[in-house]
C-alpha positions in Angstrom: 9.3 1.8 -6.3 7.8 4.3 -4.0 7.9 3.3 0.1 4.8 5.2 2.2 4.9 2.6 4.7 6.3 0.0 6.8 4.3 -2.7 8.8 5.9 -4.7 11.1 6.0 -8.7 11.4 3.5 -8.8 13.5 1.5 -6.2 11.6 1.7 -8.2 8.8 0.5 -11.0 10.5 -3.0 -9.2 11.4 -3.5 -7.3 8.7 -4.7 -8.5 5.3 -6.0 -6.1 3.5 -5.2 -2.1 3.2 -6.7 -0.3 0.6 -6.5 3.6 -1.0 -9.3 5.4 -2.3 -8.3 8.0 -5.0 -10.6 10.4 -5.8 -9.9 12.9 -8.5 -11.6 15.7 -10.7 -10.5 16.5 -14.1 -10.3 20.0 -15.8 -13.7 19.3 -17.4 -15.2 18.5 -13.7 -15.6 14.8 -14.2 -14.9 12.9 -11.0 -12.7 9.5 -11.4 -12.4 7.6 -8.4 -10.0 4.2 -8.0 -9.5 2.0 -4.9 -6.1 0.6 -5.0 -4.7 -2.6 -2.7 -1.7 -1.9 -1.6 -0.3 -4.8 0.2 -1.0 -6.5 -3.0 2.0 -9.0 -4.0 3.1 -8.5 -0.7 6.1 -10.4 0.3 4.6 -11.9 3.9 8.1 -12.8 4.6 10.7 -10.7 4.2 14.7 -12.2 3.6 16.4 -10.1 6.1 14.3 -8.8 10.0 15.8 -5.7 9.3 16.1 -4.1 5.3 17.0 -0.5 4.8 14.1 1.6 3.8 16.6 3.6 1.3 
């Protein structure tokens, strides 16, 4: 699992949605575009206030 962020608690709290638009273009110059939800499966409550980020 890849990390590219860290919300806080109260972040969380706020926020409900983030989402990442991917836009590509292939070798043949077709564009493909996805929009990906980040936070979802989020654990809203984490076990420990504190955990490592590595």
């Amino acid at each position: 699992m890849m990390l590219i962020g860290w919300f806080t608690e109260a972040a969380m709290a706020e926020v409900r949605d983030v989402h990442v638009r991917l836009r590509v273009t292939d070798r043949v110059g077709d564009t493909h575009e996805r929009v990906i939800d980040v936070l979802k499966g989020t654990d809203r409550l984490p076990r420990r206030a504190d955990p490592p980020l590595f």
